[in-house]
C-alpha positions as CSV (number, residue, x, y, z in Angstrom):
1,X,0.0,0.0,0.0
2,X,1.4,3.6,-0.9
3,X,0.7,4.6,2.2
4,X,1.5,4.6,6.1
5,X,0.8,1.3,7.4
6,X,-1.2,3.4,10.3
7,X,-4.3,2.0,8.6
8,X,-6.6,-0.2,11.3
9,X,-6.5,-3.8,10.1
10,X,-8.6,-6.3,11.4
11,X,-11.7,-3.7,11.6
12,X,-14.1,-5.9,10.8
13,X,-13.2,-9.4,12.5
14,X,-16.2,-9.3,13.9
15,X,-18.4,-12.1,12.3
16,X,-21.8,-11.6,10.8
17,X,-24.8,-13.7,13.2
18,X,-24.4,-17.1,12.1
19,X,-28.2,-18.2,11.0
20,X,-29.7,-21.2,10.8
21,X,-28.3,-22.8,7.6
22,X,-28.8,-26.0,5.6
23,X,-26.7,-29.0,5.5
24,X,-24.4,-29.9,2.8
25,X,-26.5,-31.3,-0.4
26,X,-25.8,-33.7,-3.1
27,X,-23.6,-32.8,-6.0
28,X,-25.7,-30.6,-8.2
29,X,-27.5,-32.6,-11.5
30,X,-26.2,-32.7,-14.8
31,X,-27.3,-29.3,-16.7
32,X,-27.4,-27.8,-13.5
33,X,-26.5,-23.3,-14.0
34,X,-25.6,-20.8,-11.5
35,X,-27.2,-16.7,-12.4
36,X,-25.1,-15.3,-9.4
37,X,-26.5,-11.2,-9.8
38,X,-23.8,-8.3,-7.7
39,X,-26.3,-5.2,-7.3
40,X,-25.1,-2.3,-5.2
41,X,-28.9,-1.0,-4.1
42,X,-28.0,2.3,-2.9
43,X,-30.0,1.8,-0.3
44,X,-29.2,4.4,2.3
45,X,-31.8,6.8,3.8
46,X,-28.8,9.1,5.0
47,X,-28.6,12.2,2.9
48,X,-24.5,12.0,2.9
49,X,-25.1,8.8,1.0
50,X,-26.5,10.5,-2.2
51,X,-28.9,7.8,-2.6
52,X,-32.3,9.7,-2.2
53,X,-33.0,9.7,-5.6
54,X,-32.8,6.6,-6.8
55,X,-36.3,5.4,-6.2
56,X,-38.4,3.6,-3.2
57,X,-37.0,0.3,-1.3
58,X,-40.1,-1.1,-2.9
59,X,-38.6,-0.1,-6.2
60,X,-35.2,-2.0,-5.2
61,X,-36.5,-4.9,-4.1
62,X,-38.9,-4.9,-7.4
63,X,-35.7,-5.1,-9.3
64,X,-34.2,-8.4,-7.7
65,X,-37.7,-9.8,-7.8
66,X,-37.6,-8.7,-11.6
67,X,-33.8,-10.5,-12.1
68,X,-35.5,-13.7,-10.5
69,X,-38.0,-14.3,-12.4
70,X,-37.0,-13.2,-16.0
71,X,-33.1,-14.3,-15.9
72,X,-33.4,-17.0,-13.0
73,X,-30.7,-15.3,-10.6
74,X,-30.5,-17.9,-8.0
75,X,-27.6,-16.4,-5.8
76,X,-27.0,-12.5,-5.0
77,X,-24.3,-10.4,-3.5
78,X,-26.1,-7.2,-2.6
79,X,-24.0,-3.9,-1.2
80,X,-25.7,-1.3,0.7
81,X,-28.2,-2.5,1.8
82,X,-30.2,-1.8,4.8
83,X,-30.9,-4.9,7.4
84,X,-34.7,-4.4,7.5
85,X,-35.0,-4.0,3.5
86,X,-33.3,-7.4,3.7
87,X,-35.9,-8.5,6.0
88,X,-38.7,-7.6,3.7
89,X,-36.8,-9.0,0.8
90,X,-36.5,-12.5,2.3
91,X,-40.2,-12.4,3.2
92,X,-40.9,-11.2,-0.4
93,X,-38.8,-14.1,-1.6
94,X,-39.9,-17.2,0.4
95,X,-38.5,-19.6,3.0
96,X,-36.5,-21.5,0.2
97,X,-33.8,-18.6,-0.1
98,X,-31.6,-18.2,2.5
99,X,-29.0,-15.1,3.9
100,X,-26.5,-14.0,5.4
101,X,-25.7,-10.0,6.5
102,X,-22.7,-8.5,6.9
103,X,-22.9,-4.7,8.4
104,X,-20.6,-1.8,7.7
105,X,-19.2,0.1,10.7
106,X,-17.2,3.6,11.3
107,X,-14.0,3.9,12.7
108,X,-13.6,7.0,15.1
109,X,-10.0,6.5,15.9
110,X,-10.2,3.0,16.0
111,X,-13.9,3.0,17.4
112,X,-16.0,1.0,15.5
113,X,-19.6,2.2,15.7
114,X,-22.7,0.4,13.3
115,X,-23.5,2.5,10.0
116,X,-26.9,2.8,10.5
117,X,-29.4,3.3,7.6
118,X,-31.5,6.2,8.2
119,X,-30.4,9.6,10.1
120,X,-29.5,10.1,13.9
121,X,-33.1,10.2,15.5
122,X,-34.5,9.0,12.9
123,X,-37.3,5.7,12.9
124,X,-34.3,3.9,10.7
125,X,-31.7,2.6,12.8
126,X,-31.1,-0.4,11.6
127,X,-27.7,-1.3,10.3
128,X,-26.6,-1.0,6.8
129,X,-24.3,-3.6,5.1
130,X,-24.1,-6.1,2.4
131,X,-25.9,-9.4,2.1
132,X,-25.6,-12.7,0.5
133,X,-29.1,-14.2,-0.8
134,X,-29.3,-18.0,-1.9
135,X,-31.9,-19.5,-3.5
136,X,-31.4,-23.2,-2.0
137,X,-28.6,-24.0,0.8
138,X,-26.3,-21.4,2.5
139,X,-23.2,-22.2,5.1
140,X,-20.4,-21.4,6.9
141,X,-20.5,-17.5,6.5
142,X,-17.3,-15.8,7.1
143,X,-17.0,-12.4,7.2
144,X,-12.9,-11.2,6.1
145,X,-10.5,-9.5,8.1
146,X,-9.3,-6.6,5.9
147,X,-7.6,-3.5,5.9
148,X,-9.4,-0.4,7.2
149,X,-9.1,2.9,7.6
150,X,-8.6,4.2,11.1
151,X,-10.8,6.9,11.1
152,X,-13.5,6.8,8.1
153,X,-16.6,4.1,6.9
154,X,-15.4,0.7,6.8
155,X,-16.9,-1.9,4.4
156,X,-16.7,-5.5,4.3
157,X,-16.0,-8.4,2.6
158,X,-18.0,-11.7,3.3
159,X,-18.2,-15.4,1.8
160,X,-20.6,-18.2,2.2
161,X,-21.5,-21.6,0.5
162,X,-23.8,-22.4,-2.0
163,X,-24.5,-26.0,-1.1
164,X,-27.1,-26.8,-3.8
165,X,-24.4,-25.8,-6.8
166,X,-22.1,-28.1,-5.5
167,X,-20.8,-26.2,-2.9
168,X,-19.1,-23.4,-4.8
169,X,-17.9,-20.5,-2.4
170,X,-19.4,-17.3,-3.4
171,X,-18.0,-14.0,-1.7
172,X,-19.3,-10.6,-1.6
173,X,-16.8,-7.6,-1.7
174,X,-17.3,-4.1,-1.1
175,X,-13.8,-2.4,-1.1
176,X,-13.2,0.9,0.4
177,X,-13.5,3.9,-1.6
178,X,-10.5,6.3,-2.8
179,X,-10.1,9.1,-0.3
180,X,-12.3,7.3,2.4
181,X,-9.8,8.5,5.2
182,X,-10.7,11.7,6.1
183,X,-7.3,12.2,8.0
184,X,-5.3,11.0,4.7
185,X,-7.8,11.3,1.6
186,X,-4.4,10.2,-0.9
187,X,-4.3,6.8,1.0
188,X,-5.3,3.7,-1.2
189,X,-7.1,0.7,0.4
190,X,-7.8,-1.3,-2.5
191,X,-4.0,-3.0,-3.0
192,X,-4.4,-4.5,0.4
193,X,-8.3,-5.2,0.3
194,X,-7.9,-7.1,-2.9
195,X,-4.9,-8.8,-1.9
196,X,-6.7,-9.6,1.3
197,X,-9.7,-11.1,-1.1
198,X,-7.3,-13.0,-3.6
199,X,-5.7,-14.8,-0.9
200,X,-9.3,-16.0,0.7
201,X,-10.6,-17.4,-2.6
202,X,-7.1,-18.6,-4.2
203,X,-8.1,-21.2,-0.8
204,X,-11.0,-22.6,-3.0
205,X,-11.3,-24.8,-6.0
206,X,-15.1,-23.6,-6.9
207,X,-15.5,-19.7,-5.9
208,X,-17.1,-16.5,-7.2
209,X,-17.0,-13.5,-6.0
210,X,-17.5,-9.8,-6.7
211,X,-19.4,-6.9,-6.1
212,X,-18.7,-2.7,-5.5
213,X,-14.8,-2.4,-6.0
214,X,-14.8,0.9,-6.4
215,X,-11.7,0.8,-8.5
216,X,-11.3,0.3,-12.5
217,X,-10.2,-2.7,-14.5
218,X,-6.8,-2.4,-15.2
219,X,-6.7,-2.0,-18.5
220,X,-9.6,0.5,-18.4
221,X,-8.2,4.2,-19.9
222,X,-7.2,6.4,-17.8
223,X,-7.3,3.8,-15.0
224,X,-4.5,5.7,-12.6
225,X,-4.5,3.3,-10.0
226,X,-4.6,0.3,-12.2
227,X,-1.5,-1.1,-9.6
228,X,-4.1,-1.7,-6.7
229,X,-4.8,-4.7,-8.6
230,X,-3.0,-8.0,-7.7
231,X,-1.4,-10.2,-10.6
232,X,-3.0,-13.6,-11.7
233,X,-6.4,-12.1,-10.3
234,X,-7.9,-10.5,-13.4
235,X,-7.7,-13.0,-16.1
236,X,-4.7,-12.8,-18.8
237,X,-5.5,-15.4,-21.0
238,X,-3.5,-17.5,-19.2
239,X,-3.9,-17.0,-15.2
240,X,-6.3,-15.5,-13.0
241,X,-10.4,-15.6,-12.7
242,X,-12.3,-14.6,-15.3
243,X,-14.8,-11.7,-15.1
244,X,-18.3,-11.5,-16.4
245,X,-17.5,-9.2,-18.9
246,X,-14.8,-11.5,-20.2
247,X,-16.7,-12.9,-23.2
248,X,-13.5,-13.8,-25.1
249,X,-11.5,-16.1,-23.0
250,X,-8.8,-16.6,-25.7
251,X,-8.8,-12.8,-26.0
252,X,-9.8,-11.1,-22.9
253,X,-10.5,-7.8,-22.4
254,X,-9.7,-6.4,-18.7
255,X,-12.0,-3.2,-19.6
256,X,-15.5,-4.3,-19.8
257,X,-18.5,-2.3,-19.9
258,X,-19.5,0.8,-17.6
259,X,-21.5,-0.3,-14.4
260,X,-22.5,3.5,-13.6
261,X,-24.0,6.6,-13.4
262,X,-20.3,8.0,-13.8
263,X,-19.5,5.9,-16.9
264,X,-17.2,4.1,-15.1
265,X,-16.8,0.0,-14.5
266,X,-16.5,-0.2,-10.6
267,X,-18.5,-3.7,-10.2
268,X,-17.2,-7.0,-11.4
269,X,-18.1,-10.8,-10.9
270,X,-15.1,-13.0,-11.2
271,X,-15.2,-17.3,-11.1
272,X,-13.7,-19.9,-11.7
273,X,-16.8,-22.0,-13.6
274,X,-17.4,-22.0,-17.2
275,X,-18.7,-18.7,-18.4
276,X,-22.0,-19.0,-20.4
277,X,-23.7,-15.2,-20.5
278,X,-22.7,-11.9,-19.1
279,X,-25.4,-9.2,-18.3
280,X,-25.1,-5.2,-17.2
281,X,-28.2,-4.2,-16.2
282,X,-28.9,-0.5,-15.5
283,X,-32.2,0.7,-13.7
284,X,-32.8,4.1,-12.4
285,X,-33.2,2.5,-8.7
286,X,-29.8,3.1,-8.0
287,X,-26.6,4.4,-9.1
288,X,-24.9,1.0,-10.2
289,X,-26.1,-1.4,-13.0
290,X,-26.7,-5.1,-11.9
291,X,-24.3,-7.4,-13.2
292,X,-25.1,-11.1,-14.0
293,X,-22.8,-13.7,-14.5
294,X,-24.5,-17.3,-15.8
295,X,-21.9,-19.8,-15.1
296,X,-22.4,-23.7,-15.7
297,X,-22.1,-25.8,-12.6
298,X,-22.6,-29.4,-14.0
């Protein structure tokens, strides 16, 4: 990291609630796909967050319902999203999908406080996170120890197990943002956050994993801080994972397409399973595009 190694690490060792979860199934049937959808809902009801014009949380959760039934997403790495809109969702969705939240905190000198959804006072003071939403089995959640800044919002980076698709390990990142330390705004997180996440999921044979970045593919123009990124993590054509937006395997592009309302590509899926169909999907319910990445599972 360019950078002081003042930053807090470990800020978020504190694991999500462990829920009731299934047990390990059977190895997934022949033909069997995975739609795995990376939203970030913008779901904040502070002002600071910019997000109050982006539509209702009955517009959000309209959209994942809307994924689910017209492209059969079956697995979904949300970011931002507020614990009792998750609630609702999972009531919305049905006792077959299971989850698994992850909350964001900030880090007053090393004081880690929950972000909260709505404003001080307010009647929303429920935490605010990221969540992992399967349509079939979920286990061992783990949330990451990463790299944080010691004063500033903290995000997180979780992982679970899809046990129905043969137990792949899916992982849902949200990377800290550049200039999230008030204190040192030029400070990068993203080097050590990704290097953080390469070294969890190099541990599996079956993983994807993805979400809000908040950093450029490496190759996209322009891209100043295209060194955050680790090597062998973006695929070359030879070594790393492969992004959705890799349609050319023999070829690959490490650019893609924008996932933003600043033109820019700050979300990406990665996995290790064959690829079968990429999707971007904007919607004026937030300031990031959905991605979709179909992946074959068996």
């Amino acid at each position: 990291m360019r950078k002081l190694r003042a930053a807090l690490t470990g800020a978020l060792m504190m694991l999500a609630t462990l829920l009731p979860v299934s047990p390990a199934a059977a190895a997934a049937p022949a033909g069997t796909n995975l739609q795995l959808m990376s939203w970030n809902m913008c779901g904040s009801q502070r002002a600071s967050w910019n997000c109050g014009a982006y539509g209702t949380v009955a517009d959000k959760l309209g959209v994942i319902e809307d994924h689910i039934a017209k492209n059969y997403v079956q697995a979904l790495l949300l970011q931002e999203i507020c614990e009792d809109d998750l609630t609702a969702l999972m009531g919305r969705l049905g006792s077959v999908w299971h989850k698994n939240f992850a909350p964001y905190y900030y880090s007053n000198n090393g004081v880690l406080t929950n972000s909260r959804c709505g404003e001080d006072g307010s009647s929303r003071q429920d935490r605010i996170g990221t969540a992992i939403v399967i349509g079939a089995g979920l286990s061992n959640p783990k949330t990451l120890t990463t790299t944080q800044p010691w004063n500033g919002q903290n995000t997180v980076q979780q992982c679970a197990t899809a046990t129905y698709f043969d137990n792949i390990r899916l992982c849902n990142l949200h990377l800290a943002r550049y200039g999230v330390n008030p204190d040192h705004p030029t400070w990068d997180y993203a080097d050590d956050q990704l290097a953080e996440v390469k070294a969890e999921v190099d541990k599996y044979d079956r993983v994807a994993f993805g979400g809000d970045l908040n950093v450029t593919p490496p190759d996209w123009p322009g891209n100043s801080r295209a060194w955050v990124w680790p090597a062998d993590l973006y695929w070359n054509g030879t070594t790393g994972y492969r992004e959705c937006d890799q349609s050319d395997p023999a070829n690959p592009l490490r650019t893609g397409r924008s996932t933003t309302v600043w033109n820019v590509k700050f979300d990406h899926v990665f996995s290790t399973e064959p690829w079968r169909w990429c999707a971007v999907a904007s919607t004026p319910y937030s300031d990031h595009a959905a991605v979709i990445f179909s992946m074959k599972i068996a």
